[in-house]
C-alpha positions in Angstrom: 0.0 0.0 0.0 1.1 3.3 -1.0 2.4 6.1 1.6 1.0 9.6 1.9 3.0 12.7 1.8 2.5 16.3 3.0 4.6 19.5 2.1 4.7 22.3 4.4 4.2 25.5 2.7 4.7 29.2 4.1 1.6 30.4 3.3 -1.7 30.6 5.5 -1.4 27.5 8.0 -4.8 25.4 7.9 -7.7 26.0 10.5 -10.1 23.6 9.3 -10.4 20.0 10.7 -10.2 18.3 6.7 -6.3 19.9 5.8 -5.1 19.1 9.8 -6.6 15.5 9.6 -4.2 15.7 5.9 -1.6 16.3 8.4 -2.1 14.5 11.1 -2.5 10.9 9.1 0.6 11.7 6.6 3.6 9.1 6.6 5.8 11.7 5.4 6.0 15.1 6.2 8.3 18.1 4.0 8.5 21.3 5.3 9.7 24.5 3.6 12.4 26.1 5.7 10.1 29.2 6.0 7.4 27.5 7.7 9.4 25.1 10.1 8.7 27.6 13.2 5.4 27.6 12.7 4.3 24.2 12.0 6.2 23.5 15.2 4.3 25.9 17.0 0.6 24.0 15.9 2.2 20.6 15.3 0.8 19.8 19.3 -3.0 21.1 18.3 -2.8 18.2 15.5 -1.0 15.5 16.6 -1.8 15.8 20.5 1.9 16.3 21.3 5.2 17.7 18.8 6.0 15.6 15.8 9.0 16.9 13.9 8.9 16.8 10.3 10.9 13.9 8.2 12.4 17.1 6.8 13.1 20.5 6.5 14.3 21.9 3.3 15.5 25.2 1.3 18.1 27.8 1.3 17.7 27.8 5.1 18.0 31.7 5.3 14.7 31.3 7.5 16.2 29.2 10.4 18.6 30.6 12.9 21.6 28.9 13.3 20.6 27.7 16.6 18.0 25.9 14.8 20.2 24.6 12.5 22.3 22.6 14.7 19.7 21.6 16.8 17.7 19.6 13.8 20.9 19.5 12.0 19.6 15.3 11.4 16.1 16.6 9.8 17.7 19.8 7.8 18.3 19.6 4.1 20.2 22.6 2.9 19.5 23.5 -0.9 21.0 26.5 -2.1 19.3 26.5 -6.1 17.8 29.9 -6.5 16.3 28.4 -9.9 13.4 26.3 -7.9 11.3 27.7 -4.9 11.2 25.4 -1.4 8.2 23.7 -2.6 9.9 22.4 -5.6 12.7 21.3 -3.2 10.2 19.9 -1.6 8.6 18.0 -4.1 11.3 16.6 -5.8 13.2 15.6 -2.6 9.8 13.4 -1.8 10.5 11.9 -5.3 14.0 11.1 -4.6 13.9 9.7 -1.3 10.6 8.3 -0.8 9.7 6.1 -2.9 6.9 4.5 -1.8 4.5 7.5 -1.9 2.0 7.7 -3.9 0.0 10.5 -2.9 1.7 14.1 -2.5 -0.5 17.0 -0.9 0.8 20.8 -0.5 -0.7 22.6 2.3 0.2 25.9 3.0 0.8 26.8 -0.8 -1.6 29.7 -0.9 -2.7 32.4 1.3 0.0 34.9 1.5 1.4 37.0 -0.9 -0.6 36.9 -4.4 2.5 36.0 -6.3 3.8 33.7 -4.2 -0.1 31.7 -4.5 0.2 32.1 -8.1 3.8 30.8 -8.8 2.7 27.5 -5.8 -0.3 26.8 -7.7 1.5 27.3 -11.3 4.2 25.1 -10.7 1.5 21.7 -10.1 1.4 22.3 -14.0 5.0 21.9 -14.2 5.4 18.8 -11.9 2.4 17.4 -14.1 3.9 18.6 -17.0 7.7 16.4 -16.5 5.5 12.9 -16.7 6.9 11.8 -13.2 4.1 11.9 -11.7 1.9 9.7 -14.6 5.0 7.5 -14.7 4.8 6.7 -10.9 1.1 6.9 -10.8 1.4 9.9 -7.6 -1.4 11.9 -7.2 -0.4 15.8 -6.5 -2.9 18.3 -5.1 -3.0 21.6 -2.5 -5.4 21.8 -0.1 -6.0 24.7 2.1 -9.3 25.5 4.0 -11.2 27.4 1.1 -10.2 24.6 -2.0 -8.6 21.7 -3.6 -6.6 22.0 -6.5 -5.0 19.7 -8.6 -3.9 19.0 -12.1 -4.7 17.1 -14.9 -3.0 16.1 -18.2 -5.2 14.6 -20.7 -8.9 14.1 -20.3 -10.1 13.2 -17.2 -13.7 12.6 -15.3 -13.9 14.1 -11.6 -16.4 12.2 -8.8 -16.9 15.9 -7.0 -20.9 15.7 -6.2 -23.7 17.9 -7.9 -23.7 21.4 -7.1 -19.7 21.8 -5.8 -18.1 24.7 -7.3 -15.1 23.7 -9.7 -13.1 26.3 -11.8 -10.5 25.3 -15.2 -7.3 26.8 -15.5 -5.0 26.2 -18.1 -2.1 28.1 -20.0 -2.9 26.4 -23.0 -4.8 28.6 -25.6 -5.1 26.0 -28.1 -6.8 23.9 -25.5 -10.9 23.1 -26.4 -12.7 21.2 -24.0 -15.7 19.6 -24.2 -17.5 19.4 -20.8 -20.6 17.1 -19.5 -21.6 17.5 -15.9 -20.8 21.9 -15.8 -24.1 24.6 -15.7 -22.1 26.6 -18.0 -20.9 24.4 -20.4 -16.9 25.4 -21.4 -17.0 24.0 -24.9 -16.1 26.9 -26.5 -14.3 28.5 -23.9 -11.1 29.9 -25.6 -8.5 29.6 -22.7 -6.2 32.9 -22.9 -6.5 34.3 -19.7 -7.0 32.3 -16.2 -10.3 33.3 -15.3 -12.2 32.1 -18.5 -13.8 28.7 -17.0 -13.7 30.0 -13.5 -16.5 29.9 -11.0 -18.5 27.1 -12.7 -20.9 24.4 -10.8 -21.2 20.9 -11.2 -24.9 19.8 -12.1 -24.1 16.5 -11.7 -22.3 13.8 -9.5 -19.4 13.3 -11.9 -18.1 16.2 -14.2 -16.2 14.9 -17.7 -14.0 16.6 -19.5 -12.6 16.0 -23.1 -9.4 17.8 -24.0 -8.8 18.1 -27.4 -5.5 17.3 -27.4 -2.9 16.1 -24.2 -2.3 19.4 -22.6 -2.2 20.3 -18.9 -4.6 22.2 -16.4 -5.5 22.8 -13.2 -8.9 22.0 -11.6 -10.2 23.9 -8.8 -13.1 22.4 -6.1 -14.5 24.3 -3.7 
């Protein structure tokens, strides 16, 4: 049976039960060097007493040096400025754990706009490499206000009738034939983000046909 993993972003820590429960039953836990202090500072609300992380990652110009020795065992120093911590993250899952196949970002959003932007972009990117597919991992970010996740090729989503789902996707020569939306998005052309946002499902299960393999992100409420 496959393992769950959990990366520790530094945006807006979770308040709801659903995200902590994420937490709380993960095998594996990565957490962006940024948000070390405070997941240690709630880590006793979820678990009922302090569970360190499997690992702390980044540039490390978060942590004191203090802290640094202290969980010198736990601490992963990566220097690239080409990747953000959450793509440290990510990839140091894929190298070192590989028995996980699920892989959920919380913490990704909430702060800064173009930090939320750039957390939720770069799921299209990890899609994007064929990692994922090859391994058969499922990515997604969960906070307390949505689920996001993406997709690569067409794809049919169990999310119940009347959930809110939005479609993102970079791809402008993406068409995509929906069953299952109010506002149908078949002729949706997809040059700007917000073009199939804020939808509804009128149906259990929501299918969408891409025209070609492409990549997007889906958004549940």
């Amino acid at each position: 049976m496959g393992k769950t993993a959990v990366i520790i972003g530094n945006g807006a820590f979770p308040r709801k039960e659903y995200p902590r429960y994420i937490i709380r039953t993960a095998d594996v836990i990565v957490c962006c060097d940024g948000a070390f202090d405070r997941y240690m500072k709630v880590s006793g609300k979820i678990f009922g007493s302090t569970r360190l992380p499997d690992t702390v990652i980044g540039d490390l110009d978060s942590i004191s040096p203090k802290k640094r020795k202290e969980y010198a065992d736990i601490i992963v120093h990566d220097s690239d400025q080409e990747t953000n911590d959450q793509t440290k993250a990510f990839y140091h899952i894929l190298r070192h754990y590989p028995e996980v196949t699920d892989i959920h970002i919380i913490g990704g959003t909430g702060a800064r706009a173009d930090h939320t932007i750039g957390n939720i972009s770069l799921m299209m990117e990890y899609a994007r490499s064929g990692e994922l597919e090859e391994r058969g991992i499922s990515l997604d970010m969960i906070s307390d206000y949505e689920t996001i996740f993406p997709v690569t090729d067409s794809t049919e989503i169990s999310c119940g009738e009347g959930r809110r789902i939005s479609v993102l996707t970079p791809d402008n020569s993406l068409r995509i034939h929906s069953e299952g939306l109010v506002w149908p998005v078949d002729n949706v052309v997809f040059d700007n983000w917000w073009k199939a946002t804020l939808n509804r499902a009128d149906r259990d299960t929501v299918k969408l046909t891409f025209s070609h393999k492409s990549v997007a992100l889906i958004v549940l409420d």
